[in-house]
C-alpha positions as CSV (number, residue, x, y, z in Angstrom):
1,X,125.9,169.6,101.5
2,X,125.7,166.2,99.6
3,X,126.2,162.9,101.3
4,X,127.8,161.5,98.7
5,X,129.3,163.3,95.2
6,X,130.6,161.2,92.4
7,X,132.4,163.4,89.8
8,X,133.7,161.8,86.6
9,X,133.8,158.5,87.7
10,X,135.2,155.8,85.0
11,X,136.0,152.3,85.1
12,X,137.2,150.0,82.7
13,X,137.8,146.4,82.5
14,X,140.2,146.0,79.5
15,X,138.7,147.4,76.4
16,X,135.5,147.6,78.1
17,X,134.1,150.7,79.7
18,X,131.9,149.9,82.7
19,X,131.4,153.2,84.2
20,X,131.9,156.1,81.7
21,X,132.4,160.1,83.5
22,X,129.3,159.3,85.6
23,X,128.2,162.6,88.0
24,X,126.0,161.9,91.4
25,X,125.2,163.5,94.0
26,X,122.9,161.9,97.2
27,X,121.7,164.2,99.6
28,X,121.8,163.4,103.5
29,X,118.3,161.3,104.5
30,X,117.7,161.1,100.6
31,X,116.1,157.6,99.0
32,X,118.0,157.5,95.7
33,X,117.3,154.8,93.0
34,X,119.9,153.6,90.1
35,X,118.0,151.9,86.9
36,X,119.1,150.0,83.9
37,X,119.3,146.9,82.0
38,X,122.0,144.4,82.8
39,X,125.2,145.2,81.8
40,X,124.4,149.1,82.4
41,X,127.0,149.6,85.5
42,X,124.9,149.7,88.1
43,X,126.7,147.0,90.6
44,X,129.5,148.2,89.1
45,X,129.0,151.4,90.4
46,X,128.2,150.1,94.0
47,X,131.3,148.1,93.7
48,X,133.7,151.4,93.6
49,X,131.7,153.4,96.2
50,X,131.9,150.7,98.9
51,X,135.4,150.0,97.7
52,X,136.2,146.6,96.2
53,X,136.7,148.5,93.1
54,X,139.4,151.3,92.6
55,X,138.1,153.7,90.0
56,X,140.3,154.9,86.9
57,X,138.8,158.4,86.4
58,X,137.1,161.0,88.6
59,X,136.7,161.0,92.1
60,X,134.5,160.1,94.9
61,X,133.4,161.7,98.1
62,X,131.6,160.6,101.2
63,X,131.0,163.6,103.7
64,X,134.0,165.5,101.9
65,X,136.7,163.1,102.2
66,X,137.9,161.4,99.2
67,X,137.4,157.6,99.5
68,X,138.1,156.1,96.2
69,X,141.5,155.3,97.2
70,X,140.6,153.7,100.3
71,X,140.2,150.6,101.4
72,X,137.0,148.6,101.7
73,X,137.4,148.4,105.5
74,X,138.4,151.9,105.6
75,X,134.8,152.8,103.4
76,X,133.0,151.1,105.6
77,X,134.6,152.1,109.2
78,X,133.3,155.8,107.7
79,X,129.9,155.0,107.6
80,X,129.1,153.3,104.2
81,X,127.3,149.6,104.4
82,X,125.9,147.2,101.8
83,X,123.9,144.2,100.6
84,X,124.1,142.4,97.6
85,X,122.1,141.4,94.7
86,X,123.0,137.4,95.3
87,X,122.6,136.8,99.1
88,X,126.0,136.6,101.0
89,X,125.4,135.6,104.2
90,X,127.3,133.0,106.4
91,X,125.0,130.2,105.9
92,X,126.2,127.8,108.3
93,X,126.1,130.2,111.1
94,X,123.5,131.4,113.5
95,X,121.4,134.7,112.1
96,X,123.0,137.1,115.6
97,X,126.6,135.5,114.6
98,X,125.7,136.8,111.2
99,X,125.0,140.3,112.8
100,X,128.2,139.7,114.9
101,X,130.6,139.8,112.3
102,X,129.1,143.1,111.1
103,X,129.6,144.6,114.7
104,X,133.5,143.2,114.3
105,X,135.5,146.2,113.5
106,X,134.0,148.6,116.5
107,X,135.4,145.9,118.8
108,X,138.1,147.1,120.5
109,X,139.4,143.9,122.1
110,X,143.3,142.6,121.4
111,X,144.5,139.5,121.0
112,X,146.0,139.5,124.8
113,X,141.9,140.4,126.3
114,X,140.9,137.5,124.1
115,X,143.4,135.1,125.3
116,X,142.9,135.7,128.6
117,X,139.1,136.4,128.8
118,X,139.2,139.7,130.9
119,X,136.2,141.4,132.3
120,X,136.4,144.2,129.9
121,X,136.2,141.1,127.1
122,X,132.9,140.0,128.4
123,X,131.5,143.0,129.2
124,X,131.8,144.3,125.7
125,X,131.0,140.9,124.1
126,X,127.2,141.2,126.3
127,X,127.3,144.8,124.9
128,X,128.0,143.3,121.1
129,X,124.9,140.8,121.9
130,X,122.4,142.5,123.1
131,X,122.8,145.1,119.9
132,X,122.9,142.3,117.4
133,X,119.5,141.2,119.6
134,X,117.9,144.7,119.0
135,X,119.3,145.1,115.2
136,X,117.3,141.8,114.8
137,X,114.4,142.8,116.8
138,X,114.0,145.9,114.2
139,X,114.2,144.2,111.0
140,X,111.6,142.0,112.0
141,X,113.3,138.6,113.4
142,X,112.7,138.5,116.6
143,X,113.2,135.0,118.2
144,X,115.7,134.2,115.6
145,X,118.7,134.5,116.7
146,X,119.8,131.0,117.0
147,X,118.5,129.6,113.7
148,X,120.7,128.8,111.1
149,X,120.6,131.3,108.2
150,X,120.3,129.1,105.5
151,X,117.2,127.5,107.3
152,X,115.6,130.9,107.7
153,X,112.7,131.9,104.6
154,X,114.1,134.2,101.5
155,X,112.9,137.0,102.6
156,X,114.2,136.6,105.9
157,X,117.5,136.1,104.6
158,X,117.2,138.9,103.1
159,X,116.6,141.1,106.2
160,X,119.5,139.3,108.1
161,X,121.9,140.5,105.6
162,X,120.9,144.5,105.7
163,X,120.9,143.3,109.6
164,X,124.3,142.8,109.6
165,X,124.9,146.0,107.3
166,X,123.1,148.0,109.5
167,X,125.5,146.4,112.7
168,X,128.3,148.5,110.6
169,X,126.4,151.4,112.0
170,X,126.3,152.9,108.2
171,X,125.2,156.3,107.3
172,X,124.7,155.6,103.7
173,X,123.4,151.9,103.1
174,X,123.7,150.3,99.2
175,X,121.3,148.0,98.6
176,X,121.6,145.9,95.4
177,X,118.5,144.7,94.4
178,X,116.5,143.9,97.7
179,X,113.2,142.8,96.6
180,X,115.0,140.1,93.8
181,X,112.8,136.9,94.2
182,X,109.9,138.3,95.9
183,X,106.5,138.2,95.1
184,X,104.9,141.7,95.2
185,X,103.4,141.3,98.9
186,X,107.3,140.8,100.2
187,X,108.4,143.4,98.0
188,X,105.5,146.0,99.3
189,X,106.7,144.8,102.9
190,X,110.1,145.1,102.2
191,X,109.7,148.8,100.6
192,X,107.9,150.0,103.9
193,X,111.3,149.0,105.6
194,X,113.3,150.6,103.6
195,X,111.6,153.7,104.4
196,X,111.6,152.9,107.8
197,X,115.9,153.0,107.5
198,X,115.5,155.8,106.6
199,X,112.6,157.7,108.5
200,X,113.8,155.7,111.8
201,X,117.8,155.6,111.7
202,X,118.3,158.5,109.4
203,X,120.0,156.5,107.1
204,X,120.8,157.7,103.6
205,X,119.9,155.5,100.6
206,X,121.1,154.2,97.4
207,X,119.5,151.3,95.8
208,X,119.6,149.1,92.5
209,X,116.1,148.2,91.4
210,X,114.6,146.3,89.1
211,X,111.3,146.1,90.1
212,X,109.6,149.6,88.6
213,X,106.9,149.8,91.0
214,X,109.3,149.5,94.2
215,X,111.7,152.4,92.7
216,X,108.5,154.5,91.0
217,X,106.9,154.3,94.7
218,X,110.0,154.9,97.3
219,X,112.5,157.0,95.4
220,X,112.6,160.4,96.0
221,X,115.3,160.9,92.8
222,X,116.6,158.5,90.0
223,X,119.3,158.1,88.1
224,X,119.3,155.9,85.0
225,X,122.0,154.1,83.3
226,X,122.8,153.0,79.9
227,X,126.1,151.1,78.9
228,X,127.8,152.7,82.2
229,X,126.7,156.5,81.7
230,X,123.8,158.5,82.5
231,X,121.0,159.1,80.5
232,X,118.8,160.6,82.8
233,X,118.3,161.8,86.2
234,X,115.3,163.3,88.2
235,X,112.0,162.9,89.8
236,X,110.0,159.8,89.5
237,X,107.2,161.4,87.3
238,X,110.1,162.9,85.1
239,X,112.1,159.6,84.5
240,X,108.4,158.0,83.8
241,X,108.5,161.2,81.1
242,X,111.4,161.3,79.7
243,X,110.8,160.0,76.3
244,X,114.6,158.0,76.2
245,X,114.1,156.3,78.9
246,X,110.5,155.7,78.1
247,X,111.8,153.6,74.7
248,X,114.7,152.2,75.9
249,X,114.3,150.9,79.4
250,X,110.3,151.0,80.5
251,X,108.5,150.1,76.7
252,X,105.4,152.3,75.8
253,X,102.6,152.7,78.0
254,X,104.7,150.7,81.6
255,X,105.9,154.2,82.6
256,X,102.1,154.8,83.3
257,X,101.1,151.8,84.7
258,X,104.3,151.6,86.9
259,X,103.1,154.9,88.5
260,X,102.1,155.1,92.6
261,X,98.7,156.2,93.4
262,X,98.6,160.3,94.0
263,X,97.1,159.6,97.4
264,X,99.7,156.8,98.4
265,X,103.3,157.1,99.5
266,X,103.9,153.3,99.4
267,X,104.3,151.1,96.8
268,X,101.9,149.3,95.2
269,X,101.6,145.3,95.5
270,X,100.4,145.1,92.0
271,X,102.6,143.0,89.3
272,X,105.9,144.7,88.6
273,X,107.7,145.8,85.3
274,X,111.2,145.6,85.1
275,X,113.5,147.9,83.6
């Protein structure tokens, strides 16, 4: 049974149609890639799954239960987390207060435990810490706790953030662009991770991608987008062959180069192409 199942899904802003009767279907554990130029509905699309979107056609399903009338904290208390294509992190605060606020809803604390700083509050705030500690530990910033996040590197931020997605304990994770601004050594590193979510923690995931040689050497299917509706879906090998998305997305020859190595799951660290 599918993870995740999109059927007919429209939006509109105005006159213009963002999303047009778009089908998709992610299967549990699955690494699933969405391509296209800017403009094609890609974040768009991310925008109604997670919920700070409400859709105007179709429907959409998360485990069986309809969420596209949900709210965002509703989406997300069910299992769906997510980064974002321009870092949002809380850059005056520590990285583990960053993870913190992730860990916020499964808090069971009231307002009269706050005030009044019972054991149960303290006990459950160590509990809160020491997982934001070993959510750190596994996306590679150890030690960092305390340090500011804006003063951390790029690609550190850019762990911190799926850190604190991953402290909403998701079981489908959106990530919008993850390897934007790397060089192709990050984005090789930061691939391996992503697998790593997924081999490790089971985690389902859906990912915006520009960088041809991350999605050609991760995903497992891809879906690709023109003017907000599908033009194609499959295999890496047959989007690279699929003639349409050949001319209009990849240019003559890049689906080729853009290729992974037979012998190698990972990526390769050579330049990237973007679609």
């Amino acid at each position: 049974m599918p993870l995740l199942v999109a059927k007919g899904v429209t939006k509109r802003f105005g006159g213009l149609v963002a999303v047009r009767d778009l089908d998709l279907e992610i299967e549990p554990r699955a690494i699933v890639s969405v391509i296209g130029p800017n403009g094609a509905g890609k974040t768009t699309l991310f925008n109604c799954i997670a919920g700070w979107l409400r859709i105007d056609e179709g429907e959409i399903k998360f485990d069986g239960q309809a969420i596209h009338k949900l709210r965002r904290d509703q989406i997300s208390r069910l299992g769906i987390g997510r980064t974002y294509q321009n870092i949002r992190l809380f850059a005056g605060m520590s990285a583990i207060e960053n993870v913190l606020v992730g860990e916020n809803h499964f808090l069971r604390t009231g307002w009269i435990g706050a005030v009044l700083r019972t054991r149960g509050v303290h006990l459950e705030e160590e509990k809160a810490h020491e997982e934001a500690l070993r959510i750190l530990h596994f996306v590679g910033l150890p030690g960092h706790g305390e340090s500011q996040a804006s003063n951390l590197p790029y690609g550190d931020q850019r762990r911190l953030e799926i850190a604190r997605a991953l402290a909403t304990k998701p079981r489908l994770l959106l990530l919008d662009e993850p390897t934007a601004g790397m060089n192709p050594a990050e984005a090789h590193k930061m691939t391996d991770f992503i697998r790593r979510l997924r081999d490790e923690l089971g985690i389902t995931i859906l990912l915006i991608e520009h960088q041809m040689r991350v999605v050609m050497g991760i995903s497992e299917r891809i879906t690709v987008l023109d003017y907000g509706e599908k033009i194609a879906e499959g295999t890496p090998r047959e989007i690279q062959n699929n003639p349409r998305v050949i001319e209009a997305y990849l240019g003559r020859g890049v689906g080729e180069a853009a290729a992974p190595p037979a012998t190698s799951g990972s990526a390769p660290d050579a330049a990237s192409s973007e679609a």
